[in-house]
ZAKEZA-817123 format. One line per field, with one value per residue (C-alpha): residue number from 1; residue in three letters; x, y, z. Coordinates in steps of 0.1 Angstrom, whole numbers, plus 5000, padded with zeros to 4 digits. Layout:
BEGIN
lumba	c(NUM; ...)
fifi	c(ALA; ...)
c1	c(X; ...)
c2	c(Y; ...)
c3	c(Z; ...)
! end
This chain:
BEGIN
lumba	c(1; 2; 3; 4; 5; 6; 7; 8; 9; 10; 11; 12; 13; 14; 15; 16; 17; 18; 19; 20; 21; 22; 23; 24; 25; 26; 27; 28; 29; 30; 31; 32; 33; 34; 35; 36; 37; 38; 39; 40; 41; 42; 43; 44; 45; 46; 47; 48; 49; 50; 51; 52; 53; 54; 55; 56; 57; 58; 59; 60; 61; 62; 63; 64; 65; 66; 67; 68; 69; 70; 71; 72; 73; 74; 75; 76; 77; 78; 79; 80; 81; 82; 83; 84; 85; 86; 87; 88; 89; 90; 91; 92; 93; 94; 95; 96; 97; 98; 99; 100; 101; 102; 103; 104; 105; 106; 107; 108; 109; 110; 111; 112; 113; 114; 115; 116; 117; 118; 119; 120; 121; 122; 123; 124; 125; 126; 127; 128; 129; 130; 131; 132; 133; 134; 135; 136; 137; 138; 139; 140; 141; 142; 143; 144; 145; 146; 147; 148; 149; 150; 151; 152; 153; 154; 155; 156; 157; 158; 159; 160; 161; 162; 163; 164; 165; 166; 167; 168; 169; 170; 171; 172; 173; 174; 175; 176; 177; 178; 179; 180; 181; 182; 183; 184; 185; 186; 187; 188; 189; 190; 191; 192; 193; 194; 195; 196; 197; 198; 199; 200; 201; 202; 203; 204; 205; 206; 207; 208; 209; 210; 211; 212; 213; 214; 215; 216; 217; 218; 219; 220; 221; 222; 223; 224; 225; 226; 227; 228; 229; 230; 231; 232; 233; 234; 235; 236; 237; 238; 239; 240; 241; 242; 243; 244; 245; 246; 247; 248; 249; 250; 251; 252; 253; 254; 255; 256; 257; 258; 259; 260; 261; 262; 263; 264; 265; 266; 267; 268; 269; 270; 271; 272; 273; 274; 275; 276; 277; 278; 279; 280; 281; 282; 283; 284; 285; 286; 287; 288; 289; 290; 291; 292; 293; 294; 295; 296; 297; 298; 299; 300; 301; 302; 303; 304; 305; 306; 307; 308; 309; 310; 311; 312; 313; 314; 315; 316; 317; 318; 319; 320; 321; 322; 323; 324; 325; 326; 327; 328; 329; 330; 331; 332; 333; 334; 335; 336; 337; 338; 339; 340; 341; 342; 343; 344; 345; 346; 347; 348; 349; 350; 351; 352; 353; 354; 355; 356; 357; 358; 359; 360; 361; 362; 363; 364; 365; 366; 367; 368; 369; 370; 371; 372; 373; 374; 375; 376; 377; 378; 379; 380; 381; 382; 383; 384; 385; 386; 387; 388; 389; 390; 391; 392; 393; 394; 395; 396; 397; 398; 399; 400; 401; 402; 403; 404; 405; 406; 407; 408; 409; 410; 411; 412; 413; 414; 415; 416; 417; 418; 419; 420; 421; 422; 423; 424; 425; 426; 427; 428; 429; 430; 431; 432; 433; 434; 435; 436; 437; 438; 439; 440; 441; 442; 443; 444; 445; 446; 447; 448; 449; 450; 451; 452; 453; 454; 455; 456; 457; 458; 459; 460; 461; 462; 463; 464; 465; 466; 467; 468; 469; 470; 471; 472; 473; 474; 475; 476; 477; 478; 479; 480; 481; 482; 483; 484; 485; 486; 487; 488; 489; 490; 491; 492; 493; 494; 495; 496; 497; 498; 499; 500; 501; 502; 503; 504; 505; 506; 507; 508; 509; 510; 511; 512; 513; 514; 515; 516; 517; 518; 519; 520; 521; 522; 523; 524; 525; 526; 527; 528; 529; 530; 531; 532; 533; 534; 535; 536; 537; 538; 539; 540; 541; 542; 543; 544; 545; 546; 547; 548; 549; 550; 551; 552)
fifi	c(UNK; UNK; UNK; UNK; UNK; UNK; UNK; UNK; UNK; UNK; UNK; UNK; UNK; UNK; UNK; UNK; UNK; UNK; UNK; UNK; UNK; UNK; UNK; UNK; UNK; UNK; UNK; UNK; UNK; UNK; UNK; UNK; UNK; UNK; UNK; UNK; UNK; UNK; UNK; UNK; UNK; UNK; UNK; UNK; UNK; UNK; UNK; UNK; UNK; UNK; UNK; UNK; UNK; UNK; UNK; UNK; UNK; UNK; UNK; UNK; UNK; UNK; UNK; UNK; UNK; UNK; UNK; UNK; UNK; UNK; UNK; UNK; UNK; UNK; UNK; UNK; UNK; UNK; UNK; UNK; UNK; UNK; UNK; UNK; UNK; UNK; UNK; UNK; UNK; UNK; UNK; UNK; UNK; UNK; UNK; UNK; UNK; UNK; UNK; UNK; UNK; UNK; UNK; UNK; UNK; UNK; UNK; UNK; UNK; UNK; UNK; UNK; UNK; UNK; UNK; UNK; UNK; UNK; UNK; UNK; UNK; UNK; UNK; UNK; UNK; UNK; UNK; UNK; UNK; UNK; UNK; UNK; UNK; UNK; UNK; UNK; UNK; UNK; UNK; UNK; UNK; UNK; UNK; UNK; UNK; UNK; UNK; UNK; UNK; UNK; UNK; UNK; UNK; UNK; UNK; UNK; UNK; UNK; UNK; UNK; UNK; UNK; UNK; UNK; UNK; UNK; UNK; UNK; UNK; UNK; UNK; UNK; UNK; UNK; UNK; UNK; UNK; UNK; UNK; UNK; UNK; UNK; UNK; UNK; UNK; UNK; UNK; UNK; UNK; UNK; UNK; UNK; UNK; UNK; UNK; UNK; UNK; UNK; UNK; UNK; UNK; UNK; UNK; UNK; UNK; UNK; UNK; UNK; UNK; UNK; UNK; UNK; UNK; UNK; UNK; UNK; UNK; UNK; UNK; UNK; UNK; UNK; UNK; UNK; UNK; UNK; UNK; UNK; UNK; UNK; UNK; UNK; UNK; UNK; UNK; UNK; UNK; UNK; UNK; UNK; UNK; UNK; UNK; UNK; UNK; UNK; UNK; UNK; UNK; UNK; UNK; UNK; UNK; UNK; UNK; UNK; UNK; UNK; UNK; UNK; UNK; UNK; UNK; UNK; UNK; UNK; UNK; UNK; UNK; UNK; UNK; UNK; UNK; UNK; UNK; UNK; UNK; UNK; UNK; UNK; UNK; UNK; UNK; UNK; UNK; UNK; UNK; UNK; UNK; UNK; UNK; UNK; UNK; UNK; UNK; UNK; UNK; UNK; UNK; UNK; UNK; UNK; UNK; UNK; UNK; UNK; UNK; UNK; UNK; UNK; UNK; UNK; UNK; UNK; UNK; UNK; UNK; UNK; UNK; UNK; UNK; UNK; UNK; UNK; UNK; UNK; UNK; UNK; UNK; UNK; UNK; UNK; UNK; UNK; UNK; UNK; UNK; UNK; UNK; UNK; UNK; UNK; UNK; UNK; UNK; UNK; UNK; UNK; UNK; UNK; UNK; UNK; UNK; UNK; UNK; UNK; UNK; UNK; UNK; UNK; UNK; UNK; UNK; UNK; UNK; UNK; UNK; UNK; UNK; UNK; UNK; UNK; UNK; UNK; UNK; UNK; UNK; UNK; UNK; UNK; UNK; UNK; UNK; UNK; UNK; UNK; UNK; UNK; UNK; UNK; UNK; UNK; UNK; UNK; UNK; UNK; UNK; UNK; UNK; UNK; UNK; UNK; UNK; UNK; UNK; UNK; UNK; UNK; UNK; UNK; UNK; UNK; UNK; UNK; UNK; UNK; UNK; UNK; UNK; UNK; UNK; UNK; UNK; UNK; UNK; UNK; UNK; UNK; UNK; UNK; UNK; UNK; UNK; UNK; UNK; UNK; UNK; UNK; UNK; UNK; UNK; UNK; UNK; UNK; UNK; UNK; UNK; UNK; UNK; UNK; UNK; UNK; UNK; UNK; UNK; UNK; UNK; UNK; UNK; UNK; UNK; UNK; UNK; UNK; UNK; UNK; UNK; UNK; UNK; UNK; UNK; UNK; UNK; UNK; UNK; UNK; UNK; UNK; UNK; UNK; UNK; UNK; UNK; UNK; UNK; UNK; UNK; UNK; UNK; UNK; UNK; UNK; UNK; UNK; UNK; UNK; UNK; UNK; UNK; UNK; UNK; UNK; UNK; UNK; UNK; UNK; UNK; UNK; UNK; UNK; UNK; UNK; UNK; UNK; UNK; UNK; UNK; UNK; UNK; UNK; UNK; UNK; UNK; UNK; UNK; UNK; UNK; UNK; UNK; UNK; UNK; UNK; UNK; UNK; UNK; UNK; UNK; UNK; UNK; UNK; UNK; UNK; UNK; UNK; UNK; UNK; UNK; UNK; UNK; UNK; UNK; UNK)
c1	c(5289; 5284; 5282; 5255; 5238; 5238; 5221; 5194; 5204; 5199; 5203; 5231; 5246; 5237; 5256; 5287; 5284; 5288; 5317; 5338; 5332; 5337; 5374; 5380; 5393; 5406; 5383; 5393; 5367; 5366; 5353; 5328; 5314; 5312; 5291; 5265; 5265; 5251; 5230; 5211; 5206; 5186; 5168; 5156; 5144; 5119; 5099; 5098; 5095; 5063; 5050; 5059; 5041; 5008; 5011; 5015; 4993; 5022; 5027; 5045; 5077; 5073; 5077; 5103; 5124; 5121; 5130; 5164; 5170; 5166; 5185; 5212; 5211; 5215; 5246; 5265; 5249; 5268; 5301; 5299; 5288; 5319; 5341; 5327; 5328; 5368; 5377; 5355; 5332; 5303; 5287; 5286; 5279; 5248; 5237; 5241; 5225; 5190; 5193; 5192; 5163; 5141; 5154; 5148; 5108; 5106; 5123; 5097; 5072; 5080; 5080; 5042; 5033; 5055; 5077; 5114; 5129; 5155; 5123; 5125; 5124; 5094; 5106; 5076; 5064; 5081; 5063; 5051; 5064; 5103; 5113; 5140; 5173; 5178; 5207; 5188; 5160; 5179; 5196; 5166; 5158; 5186; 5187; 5201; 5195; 5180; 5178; 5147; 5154; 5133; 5152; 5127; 5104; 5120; 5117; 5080; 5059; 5069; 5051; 5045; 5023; 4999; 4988; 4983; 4977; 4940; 4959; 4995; 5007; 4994; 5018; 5047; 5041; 5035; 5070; 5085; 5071; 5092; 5124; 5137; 5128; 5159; 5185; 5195; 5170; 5185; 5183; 5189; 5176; 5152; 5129; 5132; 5098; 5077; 5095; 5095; 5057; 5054; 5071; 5050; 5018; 5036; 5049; 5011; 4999; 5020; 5009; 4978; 4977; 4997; 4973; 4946; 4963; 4999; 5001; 5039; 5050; 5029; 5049; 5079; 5074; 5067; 5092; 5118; 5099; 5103; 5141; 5135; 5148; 5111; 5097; 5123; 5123; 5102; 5079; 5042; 5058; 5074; 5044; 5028; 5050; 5039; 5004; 4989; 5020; 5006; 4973; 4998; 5015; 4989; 4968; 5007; 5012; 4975; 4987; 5019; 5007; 4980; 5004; 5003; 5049; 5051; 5079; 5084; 5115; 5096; 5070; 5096; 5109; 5079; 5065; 5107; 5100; 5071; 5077; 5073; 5035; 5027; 5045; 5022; 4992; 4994; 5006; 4972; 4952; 4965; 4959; 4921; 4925; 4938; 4909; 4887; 4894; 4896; 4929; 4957; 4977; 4976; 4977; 5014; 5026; 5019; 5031; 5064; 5067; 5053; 5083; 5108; 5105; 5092; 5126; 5145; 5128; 5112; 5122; 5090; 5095; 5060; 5047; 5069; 5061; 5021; 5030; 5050; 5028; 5003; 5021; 5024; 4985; 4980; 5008; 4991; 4954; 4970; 4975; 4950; 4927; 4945; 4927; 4899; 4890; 4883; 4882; 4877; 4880; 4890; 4925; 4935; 4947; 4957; 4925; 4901; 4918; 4895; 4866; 4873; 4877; 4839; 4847; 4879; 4858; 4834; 4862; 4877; 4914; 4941; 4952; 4985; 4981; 4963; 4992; 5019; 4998; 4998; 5033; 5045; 5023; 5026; 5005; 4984; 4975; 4981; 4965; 4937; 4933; 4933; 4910; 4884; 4886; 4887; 4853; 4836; 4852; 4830; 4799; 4803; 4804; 4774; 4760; 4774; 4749; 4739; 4755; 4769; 4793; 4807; 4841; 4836; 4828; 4853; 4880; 4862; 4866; 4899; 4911; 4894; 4914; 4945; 4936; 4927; 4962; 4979; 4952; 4963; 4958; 4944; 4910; 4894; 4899; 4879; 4853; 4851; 4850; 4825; 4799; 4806; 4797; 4755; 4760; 4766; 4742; 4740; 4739; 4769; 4789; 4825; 4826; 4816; 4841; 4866; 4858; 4851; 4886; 4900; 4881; 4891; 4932; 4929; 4915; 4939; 4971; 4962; 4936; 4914; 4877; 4858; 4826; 4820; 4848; 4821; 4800; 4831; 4833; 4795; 4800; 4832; 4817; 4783; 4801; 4820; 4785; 4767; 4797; 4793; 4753; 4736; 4699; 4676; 4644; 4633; 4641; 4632; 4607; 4637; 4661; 4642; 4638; 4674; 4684; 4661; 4677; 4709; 4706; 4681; 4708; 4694; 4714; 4747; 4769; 4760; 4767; 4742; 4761; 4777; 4752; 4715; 4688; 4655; 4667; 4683; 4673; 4693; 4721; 4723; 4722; 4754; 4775; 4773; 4796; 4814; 4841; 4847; 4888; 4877; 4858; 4842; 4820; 4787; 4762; 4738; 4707; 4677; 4697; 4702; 4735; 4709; 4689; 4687; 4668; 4653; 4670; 4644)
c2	c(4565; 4557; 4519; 4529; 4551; 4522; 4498; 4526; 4533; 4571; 4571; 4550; 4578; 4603; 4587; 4579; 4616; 4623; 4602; 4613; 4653; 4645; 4628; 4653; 4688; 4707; 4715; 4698; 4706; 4662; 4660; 4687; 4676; 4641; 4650; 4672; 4644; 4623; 4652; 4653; 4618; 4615; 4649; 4628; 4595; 4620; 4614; 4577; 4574; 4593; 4570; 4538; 4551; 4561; 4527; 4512; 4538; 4542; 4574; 4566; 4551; 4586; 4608; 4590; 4590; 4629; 4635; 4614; 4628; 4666; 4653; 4646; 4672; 4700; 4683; 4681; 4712; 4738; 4723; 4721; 4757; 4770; 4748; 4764; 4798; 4792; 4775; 4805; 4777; 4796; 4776; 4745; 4768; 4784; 4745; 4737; 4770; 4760; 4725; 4740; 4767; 4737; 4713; 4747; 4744; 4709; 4713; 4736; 4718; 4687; 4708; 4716; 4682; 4673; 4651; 4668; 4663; 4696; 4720; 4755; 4775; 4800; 4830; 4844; 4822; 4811; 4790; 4806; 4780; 4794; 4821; 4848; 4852; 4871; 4886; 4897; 4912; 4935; 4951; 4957; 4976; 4997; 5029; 5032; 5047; 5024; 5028; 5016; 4985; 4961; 4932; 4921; 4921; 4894; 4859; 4862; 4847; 4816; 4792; 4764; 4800; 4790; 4760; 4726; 4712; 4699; 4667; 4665; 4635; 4652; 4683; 4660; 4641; 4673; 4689; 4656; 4652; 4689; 4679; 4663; 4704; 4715; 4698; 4692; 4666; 4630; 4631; 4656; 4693; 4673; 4664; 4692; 4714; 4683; 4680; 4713; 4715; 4683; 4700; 4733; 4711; 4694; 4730; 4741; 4713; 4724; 4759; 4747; 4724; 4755; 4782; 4769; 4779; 4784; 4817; 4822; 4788; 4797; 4826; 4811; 4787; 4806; 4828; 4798; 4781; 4810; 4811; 4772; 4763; 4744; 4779; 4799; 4776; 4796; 4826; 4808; 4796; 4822; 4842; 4812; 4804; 4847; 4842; 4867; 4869; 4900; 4889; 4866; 4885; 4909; 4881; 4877; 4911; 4909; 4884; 4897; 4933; 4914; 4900; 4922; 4922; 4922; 4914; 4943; 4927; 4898; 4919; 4948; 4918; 4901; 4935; 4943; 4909; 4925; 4949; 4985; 4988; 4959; 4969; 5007; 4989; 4960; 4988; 5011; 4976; 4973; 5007; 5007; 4972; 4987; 5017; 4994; 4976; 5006; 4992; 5017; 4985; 4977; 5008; 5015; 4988; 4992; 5027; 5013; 4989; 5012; 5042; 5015; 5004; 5036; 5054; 5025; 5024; 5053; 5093; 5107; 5129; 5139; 5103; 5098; 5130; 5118; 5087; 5102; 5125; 5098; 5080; 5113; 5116; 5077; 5076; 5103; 5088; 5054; 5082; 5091; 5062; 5053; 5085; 5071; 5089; 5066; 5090; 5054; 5063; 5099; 5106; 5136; 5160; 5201; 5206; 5183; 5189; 5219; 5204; 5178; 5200; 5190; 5155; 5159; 5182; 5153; 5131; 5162; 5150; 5169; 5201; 5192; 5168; 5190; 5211; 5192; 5182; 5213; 5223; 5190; 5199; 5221; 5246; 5245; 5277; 5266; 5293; 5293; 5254; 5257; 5285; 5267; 5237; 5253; 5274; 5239; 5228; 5257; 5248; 5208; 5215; 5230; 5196; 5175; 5187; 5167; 5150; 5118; 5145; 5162; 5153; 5153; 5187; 5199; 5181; 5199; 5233; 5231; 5216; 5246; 5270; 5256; 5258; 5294; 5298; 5295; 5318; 5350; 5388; 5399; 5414; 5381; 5359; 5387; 5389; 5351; 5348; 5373; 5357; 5322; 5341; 5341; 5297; 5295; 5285; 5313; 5295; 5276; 5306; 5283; 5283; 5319; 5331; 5316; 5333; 5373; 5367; 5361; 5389; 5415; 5400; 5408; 5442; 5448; 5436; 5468; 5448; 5481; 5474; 5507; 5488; 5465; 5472; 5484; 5454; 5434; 5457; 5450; 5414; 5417; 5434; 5421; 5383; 5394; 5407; 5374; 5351; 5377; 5377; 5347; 5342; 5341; 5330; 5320; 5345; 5378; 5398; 5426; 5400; 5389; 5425; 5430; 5399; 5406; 5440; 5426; 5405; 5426; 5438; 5481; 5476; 5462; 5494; 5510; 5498; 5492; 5494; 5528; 5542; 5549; 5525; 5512; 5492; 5515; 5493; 5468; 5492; 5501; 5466; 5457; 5489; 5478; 5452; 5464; 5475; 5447; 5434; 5395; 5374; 5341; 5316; 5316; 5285; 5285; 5268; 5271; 5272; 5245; 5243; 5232; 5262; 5289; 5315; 5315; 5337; 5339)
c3	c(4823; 4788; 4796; 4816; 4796; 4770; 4798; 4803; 4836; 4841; 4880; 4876; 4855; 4880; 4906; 4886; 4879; 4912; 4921; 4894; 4903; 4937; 4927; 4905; 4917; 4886; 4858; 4826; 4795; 4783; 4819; 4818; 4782; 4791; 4820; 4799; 4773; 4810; 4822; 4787; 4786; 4817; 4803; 4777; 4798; 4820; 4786; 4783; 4820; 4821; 4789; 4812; 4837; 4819; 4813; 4842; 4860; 4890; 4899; 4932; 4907; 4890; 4921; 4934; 4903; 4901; 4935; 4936; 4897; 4909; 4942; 4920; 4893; 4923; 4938; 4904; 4882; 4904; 4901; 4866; 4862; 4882; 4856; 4825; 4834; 4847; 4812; 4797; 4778; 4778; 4754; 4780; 4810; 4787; 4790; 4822; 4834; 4810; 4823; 4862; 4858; 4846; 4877; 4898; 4885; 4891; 4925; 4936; 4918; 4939; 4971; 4968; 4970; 5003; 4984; 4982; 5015; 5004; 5009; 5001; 5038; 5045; 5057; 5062; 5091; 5122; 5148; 5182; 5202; 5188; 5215; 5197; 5214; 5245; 5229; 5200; 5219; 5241; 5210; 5193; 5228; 5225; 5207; 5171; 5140; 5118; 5078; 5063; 5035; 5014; 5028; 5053; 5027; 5002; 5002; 5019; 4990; 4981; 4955; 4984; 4999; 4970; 4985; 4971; 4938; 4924; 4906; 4920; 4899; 4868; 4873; 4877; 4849; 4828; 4842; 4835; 4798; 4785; 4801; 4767; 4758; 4775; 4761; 4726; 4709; 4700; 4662; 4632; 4622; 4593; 4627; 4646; 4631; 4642; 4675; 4683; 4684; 4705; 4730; 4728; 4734; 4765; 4776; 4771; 4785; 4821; 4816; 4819; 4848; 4866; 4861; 4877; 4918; 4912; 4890; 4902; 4886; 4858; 4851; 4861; 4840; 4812; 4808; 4813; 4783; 4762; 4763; 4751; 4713; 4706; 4712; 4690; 4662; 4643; 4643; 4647; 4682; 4694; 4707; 4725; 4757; 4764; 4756; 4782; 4805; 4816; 4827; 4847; 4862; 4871; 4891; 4904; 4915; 4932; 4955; 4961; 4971; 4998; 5019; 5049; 5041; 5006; 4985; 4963; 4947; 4936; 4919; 4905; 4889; 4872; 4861; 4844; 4824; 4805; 4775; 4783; 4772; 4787; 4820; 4818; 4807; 4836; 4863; 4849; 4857; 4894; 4900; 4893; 4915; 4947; 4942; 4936; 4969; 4992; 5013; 5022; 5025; 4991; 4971; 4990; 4985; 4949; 4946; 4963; 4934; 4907; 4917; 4916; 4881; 4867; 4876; 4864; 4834; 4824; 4819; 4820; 4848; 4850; 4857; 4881; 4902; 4900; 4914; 4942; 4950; 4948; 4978; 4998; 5000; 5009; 5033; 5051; 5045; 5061; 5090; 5089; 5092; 5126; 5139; 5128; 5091; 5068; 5033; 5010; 4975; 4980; 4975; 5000; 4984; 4980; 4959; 4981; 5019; 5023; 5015; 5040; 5073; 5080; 5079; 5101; 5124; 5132; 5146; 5160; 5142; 5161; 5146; 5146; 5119; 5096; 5102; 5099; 5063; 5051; 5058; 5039; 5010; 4983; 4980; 5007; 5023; 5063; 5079; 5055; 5061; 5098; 5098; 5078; 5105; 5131; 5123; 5116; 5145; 5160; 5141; 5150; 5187; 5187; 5180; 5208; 5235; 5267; 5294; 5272; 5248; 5277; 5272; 5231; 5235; 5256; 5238; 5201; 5218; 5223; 5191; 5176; 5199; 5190; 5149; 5152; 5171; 5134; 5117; 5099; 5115; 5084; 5070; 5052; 5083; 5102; 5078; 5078; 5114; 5116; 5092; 5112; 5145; 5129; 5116; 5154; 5184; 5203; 5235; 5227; 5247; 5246; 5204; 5205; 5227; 5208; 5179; 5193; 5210; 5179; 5167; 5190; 5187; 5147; 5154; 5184; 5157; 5137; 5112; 5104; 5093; 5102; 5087; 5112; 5138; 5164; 5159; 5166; 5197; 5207; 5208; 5228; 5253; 5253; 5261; 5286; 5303; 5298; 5312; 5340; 5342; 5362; 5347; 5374; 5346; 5312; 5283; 5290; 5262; 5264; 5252; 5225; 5211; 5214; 5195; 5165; 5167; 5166; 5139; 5117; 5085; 5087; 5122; 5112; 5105; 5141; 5177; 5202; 5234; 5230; 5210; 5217; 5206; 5210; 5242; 5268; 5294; 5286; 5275; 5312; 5325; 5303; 5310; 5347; 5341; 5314; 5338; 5355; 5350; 5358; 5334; 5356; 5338; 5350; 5357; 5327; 5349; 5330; 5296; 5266; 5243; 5219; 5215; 5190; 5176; 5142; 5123; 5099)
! end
């Protein structure tokens, strides 16, 4: 090898390389210095190879060196690895390890532009015209318990995912110009200052070329270069190979978290590489960047990532709870939105659900889910909730009149039955429910028998409210006679004098069926059918859901 390396024959040295690892079984330490005395030499031609060919203006010779160099350097580097760490050299294996990392970026480097025959596999993708096993599918279709894992989710960005470069042969020639960078320089310490910033420009130079499509090589590169001796040579270069790493990886983490499977390793471990301020501050940034773009997708995916490193690295217990509850309320937002509520930037939460029952009441979201919120959250009065919806359930139905909402409405009436199902027998829900019984239509007979039943089953529980108790009564009774009364004309004069009675506030501590009043006539009328053991709905002919009285 030396011979060759005298002649200027690099591959040659490769290939020798090679043959003599290959012939060689047990690791002897002449054999493994001797071969990173080769691999540093052709780390140091990648230099004059890319001034020959700015010469000679042929990037073809260029691209075809690298890829049978790299070739080569992945068949031997392994080998030689294994030897150092089994004669405990770890000086040598420290070497070989820096010399791989860089022929690992110029491997993938080469990849993007179609050119390495030893491509990287996409996981991610797998072409339609490739049927999956028989085998395979029918035990997915059995039963099993299945535990959920990240593993589907690695491997799925890869930097060839970027897409291509603007000026290919430039980015080769730049990775090819800081190879010399990796290994130990060809002359003495007295050089090394000047050296060492020549190789910072070229490093720069890469950075540069990278940053403009390929942010993952960019900070791949990066934090490789920053483990490099030209970068750690003194304290005016130290800083430079990090300049901005977290803007980096921020515009990395963006990408990762839009994949529709993202790979929550890969960005755990891009966000670990930065310093713990960095790591808060950059995780702050992508927060306000998954509000700011309104997809359920995105913000779990970064809650995922954030709870991950936060209880890895951190111990404040606090920050971590905000977070988690954090993923509670989008988990059930993402939930939600398949139902069809779309709550955008408002986070659902215990202080903010009630607020929302008139929302949820407009796309008449099954009870059951509000439920089964409530019960998972803390702090969140259930019955309360569920009352609340279920009244605006009451007040939303009253809306959906006509022929077109027919099975809206129905399907709104019930929902509120089954919400007032889980209210409390207790005084405030009947003094709630009796205040909602004047917001509603009073044609709209379905809502307003749900809420006198519920009425009259608080009282009937034991509930006492003297105050209003025979009102409650009234309005019991006085339903059961209209389901029971068939109108055979427009609104009767009687009726309307009765209904401004009714609702007129000197009236509301006395009863007007069982007591005397100003409308006996219609007193007598009722308490003809107050007896009757069988409620039937009646055909409402000449009648509008839409109609009210003004109350006014």
């Amino acid at each position: 090898m030396r011979a060759q390396i005298r002649r200027n024959l690099p591959e040659a040295v490769l290939e020798s390389l090679i043959y003599l690892l290959d012939n060689y079984h047990t690791s002897e330490k002449s054999i493994i210095e001797n071969a990173l005395e080769a691999c540093t030499y052709v780390c140091w031609k990648f230099a004059d190879l890319v001034r020959n060919d700015s010469k000679n203006a042929n990037g073809d010779e260029l691209i075809d060196y690298s890829i049978n160099i790299i070739s080569s350097f992945k068949e031997v580097l392994p080998k030689l690895i294994d030897w150092s760490v089994q004669l405990e050299e770890i000086t040598l294996a420290q070497s070989f390890f820096t010399i791989i990392r860089y022929v690992n970026l110029f491997s993938f480097i080469l990849n993007q532009i179609n050119k390495e025959t030893d491509t990287i596999p996409n996981v991610s993708f797998r072409p339609s015209s490739v049927e999956p096993n028989k085998s395979l599918v029918e035990k997915l279709q059995r039963t099993s318990i299945q535990m959920y894992t990240l593993d589907h989710r690695m491997g799925v960005l890869f930097p060839q995912n970027e897409g291509v470069f603007a000026d290919s042969l430039a980015v080769v020639r730049a990775i090819s110009a800081v190879g010399p960078s990796v290994v130990e320089p060809p002359f003495d310490s007295v050089q090394n200052d000047d050296y060492a910033k020549e190789e910072c420009k070229s490093w720069e130079k890469l950075f540069s070329l990278l940053s403009n499509s390929h942010v993952l090589l960019e900070v791949y590169a990066r934090q490789f270069a920053n483990t490099l001796p030209c970068f750690n040579s003194n304290k005016q270069l130290h800083t430079i190979a990090l300049t901005d790493i977290d803007r980096r990886i921020f515009n990395a983490c963006k990408k990762i978290f839009s994949f529709p499977v993202a790979d929550l390793h890969l960005a755990a471990h891009l966000l670990f590489s930065l310093s713990k301020t960095n790591m808060f501050k950059t995780l702050k940034d992508l927060r306000t960047w998954a509000l700011t773009k309104k997809n359920v997708r995105y913000t779990l995916n970064l809650i995922r990532a954030s709870l991950f490193v936060l209880i890895y690295t951190s111990q404040e217990l606090t920050t971590i709870k905000q977070v988690a509850s954090w993923f509670d309320s989008t988990l059930w937002q993402k939930r939600l939105f398949k139902q069809g509520v779309n709550l955008g930037n408002t986070q659902l939460k215990r202080e903010t659900v009630f607020d929302l029952c008139a929302e949820f009441a407009k796309l008449i979201l099954p009870s059951s889910i509000l439920k089964e919120y409530c019960d998972e959250t803390n702090g969140v009065d259930t019955a309360s909730i569920l009352l609340n919806y279920g009244i605006e359930l009451c007040k939303f139905s009253s809306c959906l009149s006509g022929p077109s909402n027919t099975e809206r409405f129905a399907l709104c009436i019930e929902t509120a039955k089954q919400s007032f199902e889980y209210v409390r027998a207790e005084e405030k829900s009947l003094l709630i429910i009796n205040q909602t019984i004047r917001d509603i239509c009073p044609y709209n007979y379905e809502a307003l028998e749900i809420l006198v039943n519920k009425m009259k089953e608080i009282l009937e529980s034991g509930v006492r409210l003297d105050e209003i108790a025979d009102r409650i009564n009234d309005a019991y009774m006085l339903f059961k006679f209209l389901k029971t009364y068939t109108r055979q004309g427009s609104i009767a004069p009687i009726e309307i004098r009765w209904y401004r009675h009714f609702v007129n506030p000197k009236y509301f501590d006395t009863s007007l069926l069982t007591k005397s009043g100003p409308i006996e006539a219609f007193d007598d009328t009722c308490g003809s059918v107050l007896n009757q053991t069988t409620i039937f709905w009646w055909p409402r002919k000449s009648t509008k859901r839409d109609v009210s009285f003004n109350r006014s």
